[in-house]
C-alpha positions in Angstrom: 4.1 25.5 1.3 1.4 27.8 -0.2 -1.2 29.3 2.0 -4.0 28.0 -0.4 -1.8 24.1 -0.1 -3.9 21.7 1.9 -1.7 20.4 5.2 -1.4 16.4 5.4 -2.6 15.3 8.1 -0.8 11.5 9.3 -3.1 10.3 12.2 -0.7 10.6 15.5 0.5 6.7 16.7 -1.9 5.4 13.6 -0.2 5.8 10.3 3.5 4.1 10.4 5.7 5.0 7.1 6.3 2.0 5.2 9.9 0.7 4.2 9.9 2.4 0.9 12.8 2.6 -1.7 14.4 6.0 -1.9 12.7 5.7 -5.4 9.3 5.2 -3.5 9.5 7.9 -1.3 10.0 10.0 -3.9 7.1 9.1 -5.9 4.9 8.9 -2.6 6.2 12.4 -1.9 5.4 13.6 -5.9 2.0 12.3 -6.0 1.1 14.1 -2.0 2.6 17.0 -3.1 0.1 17.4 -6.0 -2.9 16.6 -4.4 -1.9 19.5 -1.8 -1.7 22.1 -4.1 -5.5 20.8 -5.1 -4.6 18.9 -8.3 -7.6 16.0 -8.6 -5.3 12.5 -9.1 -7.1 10.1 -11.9 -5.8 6.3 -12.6 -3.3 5.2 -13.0 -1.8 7.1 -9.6 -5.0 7.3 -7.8 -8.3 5.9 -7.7 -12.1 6.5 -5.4 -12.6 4.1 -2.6 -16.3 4.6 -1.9 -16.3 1.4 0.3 -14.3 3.0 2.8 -16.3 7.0 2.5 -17.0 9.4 0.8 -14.1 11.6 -0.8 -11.8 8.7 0.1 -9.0 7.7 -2.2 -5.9 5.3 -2.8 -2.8 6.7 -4.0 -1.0 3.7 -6.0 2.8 3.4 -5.8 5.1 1.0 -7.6 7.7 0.7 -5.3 10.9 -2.0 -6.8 9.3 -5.2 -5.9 6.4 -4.2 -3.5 3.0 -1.9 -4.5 1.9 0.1 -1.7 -1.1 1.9 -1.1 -1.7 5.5 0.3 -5.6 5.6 1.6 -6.3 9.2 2.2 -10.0 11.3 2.7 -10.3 14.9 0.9 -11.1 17.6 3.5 -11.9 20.7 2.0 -8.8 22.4 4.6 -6.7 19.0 3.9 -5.2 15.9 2.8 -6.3 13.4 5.4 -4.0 10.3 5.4 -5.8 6.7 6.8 -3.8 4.3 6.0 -0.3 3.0 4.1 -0.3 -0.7 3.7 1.7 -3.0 1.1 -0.8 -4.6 -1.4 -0.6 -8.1 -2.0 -3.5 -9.1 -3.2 -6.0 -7.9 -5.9 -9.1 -6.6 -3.5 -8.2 -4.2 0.0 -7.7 -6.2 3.0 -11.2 -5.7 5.2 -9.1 -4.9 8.1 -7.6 -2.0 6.1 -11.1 -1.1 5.7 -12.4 -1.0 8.4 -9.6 0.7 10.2 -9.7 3.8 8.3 -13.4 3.8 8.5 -12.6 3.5 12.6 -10.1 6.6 11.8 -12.9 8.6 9.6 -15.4 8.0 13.1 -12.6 9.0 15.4 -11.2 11.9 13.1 -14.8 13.1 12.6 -15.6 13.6 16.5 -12.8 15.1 17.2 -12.8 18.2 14.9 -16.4 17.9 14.9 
C-alpha cells in the first residue's frame, strides 16, 4: 500500500465477509483496490446511494449464481465499508438501509 492509498475500514463485529467464489473475491478485492488508490467507480461496478448518505456507494459484484453488494461511504482519509449483503431483489432491503445509516451515526461519533 501507497501512503497517498485510502485504508478500508470493515466496521469491527459489524461487516461479516460473504461466502464468495474465489472468482468473487477476486473481483471484490479488484474493484476495493481501485477505489483505494482514489479511482472514482461509475456503472456498471458501482453506483451513488443517496438514500443511505452522502458520499455513499454500492460496489456491484457478479458472483457465479449470487449478486452481492459492497455498500461503502467515501472519507476523504478512507474507504469506509457498511455493509455486504446478497441482492435478491431489485430495490435495497430497508434493513440494509437503515443499518448502515445506524453505522454512519455510530462511525460519525466516534471519530468525531
Amino acid at each position: 500500500m501507497k501512503d497517498t492509498d485510502k485504508p478500508l475500514i470493515w466496521l469491527h463485529g459489524e461487516v461479516k465477509t460473504p461466502p464468495f467464489s474465489g472468482a468473487g473475491r477476486i473481483e471484490a478485492g479488484y474493484l476495493l483496490r481501485r477505489l483505494q488508490t482514489g479511482e472514482k467507480l461509475a456503472l456498471p461496478h458501482s453506483r451513488p446511494m443517496p438514500s443511505i448518505g452522502s458520499r455513499c456507494h454500492e460496489l456491484r459484484i457478479n458472483d457465479e449464481n449470487r449478486t452481492w453488494r459492497i455498500v461503502y461511504r467515501l472519507e476523504e482519509d478512507a474507504i469506509l465499508i457498511l455493509d455486504v449483503f446478497e441482492k435478491k431483489v431489485q430495490r435495497t432491503p430497508k434493513k440494509v438501509i437503515e443499518n448502515c445509516k445506524r453505522r454512519i451515526r455510530l462511525y460519525d461519533l466516534e471519530v468525531g
